[in-house]
C-alpha positions in Angstrom: -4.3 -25.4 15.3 -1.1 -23.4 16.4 0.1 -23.0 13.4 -3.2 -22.0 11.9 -3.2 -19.0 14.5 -0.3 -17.6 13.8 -0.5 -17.7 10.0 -3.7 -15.8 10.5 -2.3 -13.4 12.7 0.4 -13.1 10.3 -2.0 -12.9 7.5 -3.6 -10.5 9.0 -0.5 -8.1 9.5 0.8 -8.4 6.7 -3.2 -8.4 4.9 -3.9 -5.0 6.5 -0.1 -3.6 5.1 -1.3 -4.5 1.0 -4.8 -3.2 1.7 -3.4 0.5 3.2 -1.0 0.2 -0.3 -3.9 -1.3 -2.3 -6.2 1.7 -1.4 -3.6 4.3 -3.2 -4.3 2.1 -6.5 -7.4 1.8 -6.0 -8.6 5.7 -5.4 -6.6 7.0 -8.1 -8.1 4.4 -10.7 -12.1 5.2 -9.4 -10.4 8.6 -10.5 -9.2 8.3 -13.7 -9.6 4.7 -14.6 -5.3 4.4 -14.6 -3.3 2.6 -12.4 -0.4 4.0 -10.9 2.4 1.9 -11.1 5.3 3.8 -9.7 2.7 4.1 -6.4 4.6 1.2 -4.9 7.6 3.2 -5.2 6.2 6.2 -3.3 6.1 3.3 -0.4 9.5 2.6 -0.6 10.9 6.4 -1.2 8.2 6.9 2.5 10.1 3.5 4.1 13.7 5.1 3.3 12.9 8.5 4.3 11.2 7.0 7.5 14.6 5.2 7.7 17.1 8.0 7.4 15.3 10.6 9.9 15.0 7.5 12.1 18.0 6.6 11.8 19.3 10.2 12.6 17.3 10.4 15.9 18.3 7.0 17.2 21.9 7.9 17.0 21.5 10.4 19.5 20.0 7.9 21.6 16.5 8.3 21.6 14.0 5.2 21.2 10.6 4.2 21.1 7.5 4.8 19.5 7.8 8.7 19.3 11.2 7.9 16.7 9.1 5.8 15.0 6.2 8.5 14.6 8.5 11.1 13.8 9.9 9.0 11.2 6.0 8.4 9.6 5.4 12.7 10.0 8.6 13.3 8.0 7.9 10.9 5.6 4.5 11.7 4.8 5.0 15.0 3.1 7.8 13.9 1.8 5.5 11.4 -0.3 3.4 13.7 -1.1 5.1 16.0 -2.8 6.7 13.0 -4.6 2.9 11.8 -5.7 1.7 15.3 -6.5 4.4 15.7 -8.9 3.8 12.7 -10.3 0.2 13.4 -11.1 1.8 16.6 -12.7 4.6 14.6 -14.9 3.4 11.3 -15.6 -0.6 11.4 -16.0 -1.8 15.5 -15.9 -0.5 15.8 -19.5 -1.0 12.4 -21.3 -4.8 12.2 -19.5 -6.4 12.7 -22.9 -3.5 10.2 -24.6 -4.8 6.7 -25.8 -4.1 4.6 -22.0 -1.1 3.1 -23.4 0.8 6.5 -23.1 0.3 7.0 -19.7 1.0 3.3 -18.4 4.4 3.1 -20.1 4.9 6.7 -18.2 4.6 5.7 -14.7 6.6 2.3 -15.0 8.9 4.6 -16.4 8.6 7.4 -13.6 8.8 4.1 -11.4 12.5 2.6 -12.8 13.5 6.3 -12.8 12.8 6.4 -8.9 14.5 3.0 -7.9 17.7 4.5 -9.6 17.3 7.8 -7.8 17.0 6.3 -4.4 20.2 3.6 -5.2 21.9 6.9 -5.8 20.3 8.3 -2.8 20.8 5.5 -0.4 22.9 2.9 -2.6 21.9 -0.6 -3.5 22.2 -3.1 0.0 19.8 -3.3 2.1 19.7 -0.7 5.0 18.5 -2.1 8.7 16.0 -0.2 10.6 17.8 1.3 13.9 16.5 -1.2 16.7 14.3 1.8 19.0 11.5 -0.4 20.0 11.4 -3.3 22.8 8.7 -5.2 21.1 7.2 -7.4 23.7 5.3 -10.4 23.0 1.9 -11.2 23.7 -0.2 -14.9 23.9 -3.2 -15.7 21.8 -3.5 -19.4 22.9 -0.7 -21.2 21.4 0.4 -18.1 18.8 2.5 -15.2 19.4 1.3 -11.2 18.6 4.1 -8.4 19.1 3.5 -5.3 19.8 4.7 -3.8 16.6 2.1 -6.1 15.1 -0.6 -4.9 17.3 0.3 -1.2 16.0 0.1 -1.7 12.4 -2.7 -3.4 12.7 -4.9 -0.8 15.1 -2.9 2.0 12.5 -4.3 0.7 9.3 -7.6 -0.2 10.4 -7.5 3.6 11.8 -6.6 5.0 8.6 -8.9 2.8 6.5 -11.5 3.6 8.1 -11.0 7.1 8.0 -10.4 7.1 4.4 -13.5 5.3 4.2 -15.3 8.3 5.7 -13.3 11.2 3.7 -14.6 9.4 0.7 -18.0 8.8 1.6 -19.4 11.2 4.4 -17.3 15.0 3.2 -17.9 17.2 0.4 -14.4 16.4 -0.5 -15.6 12.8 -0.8 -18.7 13.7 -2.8 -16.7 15.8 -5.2 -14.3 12.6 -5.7 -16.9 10.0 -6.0 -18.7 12.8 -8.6 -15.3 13.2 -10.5 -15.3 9.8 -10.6 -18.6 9.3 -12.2 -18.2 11.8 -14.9 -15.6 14.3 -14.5 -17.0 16.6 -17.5 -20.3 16.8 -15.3 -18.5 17.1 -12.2 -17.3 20.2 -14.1 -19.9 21.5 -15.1 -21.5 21.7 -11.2 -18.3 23.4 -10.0 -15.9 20.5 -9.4 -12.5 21.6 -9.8 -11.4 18.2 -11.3 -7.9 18.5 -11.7 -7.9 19.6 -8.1 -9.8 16.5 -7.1 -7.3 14.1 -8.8 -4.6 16.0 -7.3 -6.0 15.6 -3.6 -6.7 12.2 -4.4 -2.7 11.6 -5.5 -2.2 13.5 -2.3 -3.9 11.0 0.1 -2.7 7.8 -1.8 0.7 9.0 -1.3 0.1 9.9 2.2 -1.0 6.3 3.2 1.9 5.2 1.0 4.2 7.1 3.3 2.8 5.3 6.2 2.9 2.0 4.9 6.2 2.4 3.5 7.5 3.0 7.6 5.9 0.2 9.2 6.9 -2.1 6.6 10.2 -0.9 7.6 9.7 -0.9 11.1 7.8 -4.6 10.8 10.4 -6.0 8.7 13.7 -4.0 10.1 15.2 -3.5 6.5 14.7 -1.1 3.4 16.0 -1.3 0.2 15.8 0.5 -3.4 13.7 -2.5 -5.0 11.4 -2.9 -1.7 8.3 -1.0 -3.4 8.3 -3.3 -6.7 7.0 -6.4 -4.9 5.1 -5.0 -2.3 3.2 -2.6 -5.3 2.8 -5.8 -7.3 0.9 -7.7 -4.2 -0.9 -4.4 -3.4 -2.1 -3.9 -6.5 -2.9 -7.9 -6.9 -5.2 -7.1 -3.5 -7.4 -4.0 -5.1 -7.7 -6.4 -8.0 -9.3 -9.4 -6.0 -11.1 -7.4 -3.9 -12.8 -5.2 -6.7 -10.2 -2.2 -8.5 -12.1 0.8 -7.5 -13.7 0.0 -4.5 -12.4 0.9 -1.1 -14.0 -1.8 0.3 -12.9 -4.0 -2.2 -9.0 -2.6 -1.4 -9.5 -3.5 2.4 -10.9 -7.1 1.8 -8.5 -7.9 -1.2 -5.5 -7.1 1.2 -6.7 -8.9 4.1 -7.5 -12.1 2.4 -4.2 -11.9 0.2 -2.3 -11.6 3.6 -3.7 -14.8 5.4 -4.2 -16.8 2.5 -0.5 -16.7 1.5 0.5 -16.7 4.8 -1.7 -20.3 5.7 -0.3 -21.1 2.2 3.3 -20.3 3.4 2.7 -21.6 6.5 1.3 -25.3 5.6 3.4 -25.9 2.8 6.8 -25.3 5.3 6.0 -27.5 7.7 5.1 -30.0 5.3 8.1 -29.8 3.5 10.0 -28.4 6.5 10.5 -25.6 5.1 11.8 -25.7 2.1 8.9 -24.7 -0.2 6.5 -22.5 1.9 8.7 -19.3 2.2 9.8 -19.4 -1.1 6.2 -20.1 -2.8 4.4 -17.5 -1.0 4.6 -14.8 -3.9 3.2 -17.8 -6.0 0.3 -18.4 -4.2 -0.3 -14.5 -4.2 -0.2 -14.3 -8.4 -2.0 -18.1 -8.7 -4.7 -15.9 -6.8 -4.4 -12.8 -9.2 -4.8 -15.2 -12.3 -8.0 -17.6 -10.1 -10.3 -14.2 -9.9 -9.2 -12.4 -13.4 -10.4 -15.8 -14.8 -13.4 -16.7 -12.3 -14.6 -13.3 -11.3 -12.4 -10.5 -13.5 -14.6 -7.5 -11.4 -13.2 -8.9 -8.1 -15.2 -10.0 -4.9 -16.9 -6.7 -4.6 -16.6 -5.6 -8.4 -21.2 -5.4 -8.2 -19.7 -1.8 -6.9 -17.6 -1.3 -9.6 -20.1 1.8 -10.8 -19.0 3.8 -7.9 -15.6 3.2 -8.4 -14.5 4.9 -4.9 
């Protein structure tokens, strides 16, 4: 039962860091029915940024959670600007191209910005400066940390309030609308190409986010660390339903404690040999279980809205 406990705890940590990536694919597909795969690559570009202003403050002794939020407020513009001019380079002119054209564009855009950042910040793996004291908490016979405790109140924060930019504003309406039928969408006054920029814009700004606390939860950032964490965020918006928000929150959350109990079971039956190593397994053996069983997700009935 211990061990159960923590694995969902873990689960859920780790769950609620894919679903805050997975809802970046998952908007800008309800947009334009592509997925962007160079978005896990804005997480990693957010992670090392985070790093290096970190980094910079922490030298100059400074620690705790204000470092860390400085870190996330540098970073988030900073992956911004990086989405918004990939919307410009990679899918803004190749929209009207057969969907071929623009896939092969952002997996290139997204080997063009792992080079960039190994030239950036080279090719080891960088450690997060140690600024927080991390105390640990009981939940019967499983531990919860405190850094644990903030990612998880921060993405259910920004979920939710995603949730209710998308479904309660005008800029929500004009991005489910675009979503529907952009020429229509036009025709009522919808600046479209506006809409799918803003949308790039708040992807990329969760992306920046997540790309810090998986720095912070981890304590290490690396070139390649948005390639892995992309593929399991985009394998959550798949299970949970590619184009629903929803779908993106559920799909993370259950990706995250499955392959953690997975993980988690498998190591102490084997003592450890198998269940670290086989977690990424169970994450794609899932992938290819609901593209078989269910290929519209666990909430694809709400495919139509798409966001």
């Amino acid at each position: 039962m211990d061990i159960f406990l923590q694995q969902v705890i873990n689960g859920l940590v780790q769950g609620s860091l894919y679903a805050l990536v997975a809802l970046g694919y998952t908007m800008v597909y309800g947009i334009i029915e592509l997925v962007n795969f160079a978005h896990g690559e804005v997480v990693m570009v957010g992670a090392l940024v985070g790093l290096s202003v970190i980094e910079r403050i922490a030298s100059r002794g400074d620690t705790g959670w204000g470092v860390i939020a400085i870190g996330v407020l540098v970073a988030i513009p900073s992956c911004m600007a990086l989405g918004l001019g990939i919307e410009r380079v990679a899918y803004r002119p190749l929209r009207k191209a057969p969907r071929l054209a623009p896939l092969i564009s952002a997996i290139g855009v997204s080997i063009a910005l792992q080079q960039m950042a190994a030239l950036i910040w080279g090719r080891n793996y960088l450690h997060y400066p140690d600024v927080l004291s991390n105390p640990q908490f009981h939940i019967g016979g499983a531990v919860i940390t405190q850094v644990q405790l903030v990612i998880l109140a921060t993405t259910g924060i920004l979920m939710l309030l995603t949730w209710l930019i998308v479904q309660k504003t005008a800029l929500g309406r004009a991005m489910r609308a675009s979503a529907q039928n952009p020429s229509v969408a036009g025709l009522m006054g919808v600046n479209v190409d506006r809409i799918i920029a803003l949308t790039f814009l708040m992807g990329s700004g969760l992306a920046a986010v997540a790309g810090v606390l998986v720095g912070t939860y981890y304590g290490v950032g690396n070139h390649t660390m948005g390639f892995m964490l992309g593929l399991k965020a985009f394998t959550a918006a798949v299970l949970g339903g590619i184009g629903s928000l929803g779908g993106a929150m559920l799909g993370g959350l259950l990706l995250g404690v499955i392959e953690n109990l997975g993980a988690g079971y498998l190591g102490s039956v084997t003592n450890g040999t198998i269940g670290s190593n086989y977690s990424d397994v169970l994450a794609f053996l899932m992938l290819i279980a609901v593209l078989v069983l269910r290929p519209s997700g666990l909430m694809g009935e709400r495919g139509s809205e798409k966001v």
